[in-house]
Each structure stands twice: as structure tokens, then as C-alpha cells.
N, C-alpha and C positions, 0 to 999 in steps of 0.2 A: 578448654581449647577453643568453645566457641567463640568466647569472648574475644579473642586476638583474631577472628580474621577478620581482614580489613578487605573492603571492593577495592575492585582494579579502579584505576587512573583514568577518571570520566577525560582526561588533557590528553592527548596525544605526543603531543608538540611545543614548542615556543616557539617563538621568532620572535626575539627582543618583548617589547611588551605583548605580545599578540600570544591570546596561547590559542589553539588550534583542538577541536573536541573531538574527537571518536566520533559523536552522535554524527555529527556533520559529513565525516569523509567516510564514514558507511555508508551516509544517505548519498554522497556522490557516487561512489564507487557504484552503489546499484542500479542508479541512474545513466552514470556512464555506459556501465555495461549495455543496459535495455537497447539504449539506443544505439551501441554498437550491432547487436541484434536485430534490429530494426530496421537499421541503415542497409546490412545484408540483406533481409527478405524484401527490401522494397525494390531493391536492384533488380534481382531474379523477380518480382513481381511486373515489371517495367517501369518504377517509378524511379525518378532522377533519383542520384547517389545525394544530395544535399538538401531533400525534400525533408526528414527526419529532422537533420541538422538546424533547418532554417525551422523548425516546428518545436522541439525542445527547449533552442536561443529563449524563445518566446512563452513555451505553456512551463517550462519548469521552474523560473520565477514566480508564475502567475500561479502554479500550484500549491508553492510554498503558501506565499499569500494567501491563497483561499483555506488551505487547511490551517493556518493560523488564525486566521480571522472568524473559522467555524468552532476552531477549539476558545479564544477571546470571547465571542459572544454566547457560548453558554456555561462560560466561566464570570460571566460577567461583573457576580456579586465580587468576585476577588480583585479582576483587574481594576475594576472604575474605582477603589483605593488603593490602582499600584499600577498606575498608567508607563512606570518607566520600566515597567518588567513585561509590556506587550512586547516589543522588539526583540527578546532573549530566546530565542529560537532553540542554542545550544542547549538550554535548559531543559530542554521536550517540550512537549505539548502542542506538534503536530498534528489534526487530527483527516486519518488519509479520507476519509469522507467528503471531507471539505476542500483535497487535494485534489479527487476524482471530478469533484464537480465541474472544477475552475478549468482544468484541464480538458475535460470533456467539453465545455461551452469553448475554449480557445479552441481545439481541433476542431469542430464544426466550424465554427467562422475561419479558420484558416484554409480550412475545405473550401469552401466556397469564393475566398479570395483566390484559390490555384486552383479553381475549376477542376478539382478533383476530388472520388468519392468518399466521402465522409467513411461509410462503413468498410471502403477499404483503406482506408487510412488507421482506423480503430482496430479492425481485424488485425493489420499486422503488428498494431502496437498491442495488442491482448499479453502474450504472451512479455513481452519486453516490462509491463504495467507490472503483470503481477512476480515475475523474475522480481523488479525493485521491491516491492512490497515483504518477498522474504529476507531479503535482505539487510533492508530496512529496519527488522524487527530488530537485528542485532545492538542498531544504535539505542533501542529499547532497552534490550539488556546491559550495555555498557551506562545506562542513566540510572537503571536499576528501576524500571518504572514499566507500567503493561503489564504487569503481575497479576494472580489470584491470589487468592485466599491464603491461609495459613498453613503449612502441612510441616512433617517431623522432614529430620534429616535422613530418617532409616527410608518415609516414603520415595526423597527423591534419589538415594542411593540404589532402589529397589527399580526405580525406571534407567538404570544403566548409565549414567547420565557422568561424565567428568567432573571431575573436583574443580574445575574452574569454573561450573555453571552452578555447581551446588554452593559452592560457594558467596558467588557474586546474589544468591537468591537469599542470602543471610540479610537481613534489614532492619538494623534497631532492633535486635536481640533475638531476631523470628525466623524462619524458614518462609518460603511464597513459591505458588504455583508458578514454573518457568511458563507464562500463558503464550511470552513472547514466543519463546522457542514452539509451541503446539501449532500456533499460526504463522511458523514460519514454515515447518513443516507441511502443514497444510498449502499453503501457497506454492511451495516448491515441487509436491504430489500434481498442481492443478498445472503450473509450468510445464510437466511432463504432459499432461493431457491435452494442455492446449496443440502442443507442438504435436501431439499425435493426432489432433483433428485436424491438421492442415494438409495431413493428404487424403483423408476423408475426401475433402473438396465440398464443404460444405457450402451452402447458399451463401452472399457478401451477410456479412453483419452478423452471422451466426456465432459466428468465433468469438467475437468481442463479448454478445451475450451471453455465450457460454462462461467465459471468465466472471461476469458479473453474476449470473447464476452460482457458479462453487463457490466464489470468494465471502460470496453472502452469505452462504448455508454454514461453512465453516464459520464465519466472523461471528453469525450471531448465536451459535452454540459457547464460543470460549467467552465472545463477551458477558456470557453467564457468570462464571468464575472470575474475572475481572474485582478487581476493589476500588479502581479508578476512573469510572466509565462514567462520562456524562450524562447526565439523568435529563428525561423530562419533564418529568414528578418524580416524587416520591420512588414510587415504585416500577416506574419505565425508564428503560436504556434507551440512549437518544441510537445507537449504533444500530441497536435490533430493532427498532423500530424504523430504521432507515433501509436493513437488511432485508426483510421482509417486503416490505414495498418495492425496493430494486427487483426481488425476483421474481415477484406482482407483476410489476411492470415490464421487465425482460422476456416474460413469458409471453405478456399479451403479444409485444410487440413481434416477437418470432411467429407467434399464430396470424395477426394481422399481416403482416409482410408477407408473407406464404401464402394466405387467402386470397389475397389482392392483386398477387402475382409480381409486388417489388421487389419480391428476392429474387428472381429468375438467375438474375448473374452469380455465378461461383465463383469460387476464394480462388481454384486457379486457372480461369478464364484469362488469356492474355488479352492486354491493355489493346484499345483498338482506334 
């Protein structure tokens, strides 16, 4: 029996010669959404209804780009003899590391163009970031890729899971860890909490670091079980080794900002 199942249809669509992937209008749809999300709390925060709009136009290419460019360069040994497979997007090999970055340096300098706060701009994007992010994973699953390790069919029938996921985790003869689905899970758990600190009313910037805080702690546990993770060596995950340090560095930055007294202003101070 196992031998005849086949994965779902990485294609979507056609349009004449154009075929249209899954990965792709997953990854919009959760994109769209965020900023739907986004566009809301910045209203009720006092920020113009097209601040978001004119802000995604711009970092959501540029994040494409930077997570592709992060997963290229340390894939390197493969592309620089396959230069015409950098562009192939649909294929996977996003890596949101490298999406967070370009993203994160485009809202700061967009900040500073609209003279307005960087960490409230980040804040209300927190929860909208990692919303996409679980979402996201799905186009993982439709590529069959983000996977762990090996595991039986009885294990993943044993975790309640639908025959469309145990399924599609069949690869080349094998069963594999749904890692996609653990960390979508995860991200949609931290969704919830984000949006429950925002009547906390915590300090500007907290929020954002908050989100970089879970997303890290979670990421760099599953990317343990991972089979696909970009290495630094041998033996280091370039992710947990970037996870770790993010929540190094979140931390500090929450202690410094409090110590110093730049946080003074709260998430829901009106705009003045």
C-alpha cells in the first residue's frame, strides 16, 4: 500500500504555460493576511491606514531576496555549478533567517524615512511576522521539504495526525518528522501570545523582542531533528546558531532599553 501513495500536486494551477505552485500562494496568503492584521492595529494605534501597505510594497520583495540570497550563499558549493536554479524560488529554499534580516533593515530605514518609531512599527508587525511564518510552513509541507528524521507510519498515526499529512511525509520509500507542521504549531501558540501581550501594554519594542525570543527557542529545538539544515561546519546548524544569538541579543537589548530608560513609552500610548 505504501508504495502507491503518491504526494499532493506541488502545481496549483496553470495559466496557459504558467503553472502556479502551492509554495508560492501559501507564502502570499500568509503574507497578505499579516498585513491585513497590521494595517488594522496600526489604525487603532494612530498610524495612517497605508503606512503598512506602502511598507510590505517594499520589504516583502526585499525579503524574498534576502532569504534567498541567505539560503544561495550557504548552499554555495551546489549553486556556483547551477547558477540557473538560483532564481527557482518555487522550488523552496527560502531561508526566513535571511527574510527576517532584509526585512528588519528595510523597516528601520523606512522608519526613519516616515519619521516614525521603528519599534512601533516592529511591535505591531510582531504578531502579523510570525502569523506568516506559520503559515508559511505549509508551503514546506506542499514541497515535502523542512522534514526530520525517519520515523514509522504507526509513529505518526500515534500523534493523531490526518492521512493527508502522513501521507504527504512518505518520501522515497520513508516516513519523516512533520518538523514543518511542530513549528507551525509553535508559531501559531506564540501568535496567540503575542496578541495577548498587547494589552499587557508593555514597554515599545518589547513585543517585537518578545516574538524573536519564542520564535528562536522554538526554531532552535526542531531544527535539531531537521535533515535539511544549513550547516556551518560539520557539526553546527547555521539556524541555532543564529537562534541563540537572537535571543542573546533580544535580551540584552530589553535590559539596555529599560536601564537607560528608552523604553519609557508603551505599546498603547497614543500617538502624540
Amino acid at each position: 500500500m505504501e508504495a502507491t501513495i503518491q504526494p499532493l500536486d506541488r502545481v496549483a494551477f496553470e495559466l496557459g504555460p504558467i503553472q502556479v505552485y502551492w509554495y508560492g500562494l501559501i507564502i502570499g496568503f500568509g503574507a497578505l493576511l499579516g498585513l491585513w492584521l497590521a494595517v488594522r492595529e496600526s489604525e487603532r494605534r494612530g498610524l495612517h491606514k497605508d503606512l503598512f501597505v506602502d511598507l510590505v510594497l517594499i520589504a516583502l520583495p526585499l525579503a524574498i531576496v534576502g532569504a534567498r540570497t541567505y539560503y544561495v550563499l550557504f548552499q554555495w558549493d551546489y549553486y556556483s555549478q547551477n547558477l540557473a536554479d538560483i532564481p527557482k524560488i518555487w522550488q523552496g529554499g527560502l531561508a526566513i533567517h535571511g527574510g527576517l534580516i532584509a526585512a528588519i533593515l528595510t523597516g528601520y530605514v523606512f522608519a526613519r524615512v516616515k519619521n516614525v518609531s521603528f519599534w512601533k512599527i516592529v511591535d505591531i508587525a510582531a504578531p502579523s511576522i510570525i502569523l506568516g511564518q506559520a503559515i508559511g510552513r505549509w508551503g514546506n509541507f506542499m514541497n515535502q521539504e523542512a522534514h526530520g528524521g525517519p520515523v514509522t507510519r504507526e509513529f505518526l498515526e500515534n500523534l493523531h495526525l490526518p492521512d493527508f499529512i502522513i501521507n504527504q511525509m512518505y518520501i522515497n520509500g520513508q516516513y519523516y518528522h512533520p518538523t514543518f507542521l511542530y513549528e507551525s504549531i509553535w508559531n501559531l501558540i506564540g501568535f496567540v501570545i503575542l496578541l495577548s501581550l498587547r494589552k499587557v501594554n508593555l514597554r515599545q519594542g518589547e513585543l517585537f523582542l518578545s516574538y524573536v525570543i519564542w520564535y528562536s527557542i522554538g526554531r532552535f529545538f526542531i531544527e535539531e531533528m531537521r535533515t535539511d539544515s544549513l550547516m556551518l561546519t560539520e557539526s553546527l546548524r547555521i539556524a541555532q546558531v543564529v537562534s541563540i544569538s537572537l535571543i542573546v541579543v533580544a535580551v540584552l537589548i530589553l535590559i539596555i532599553r529599560r536601564v537607560t530608560g528608552m523604553a519609557n513609552k508603551r505599546y498603547l500610548d497614543p500617538e502624540k
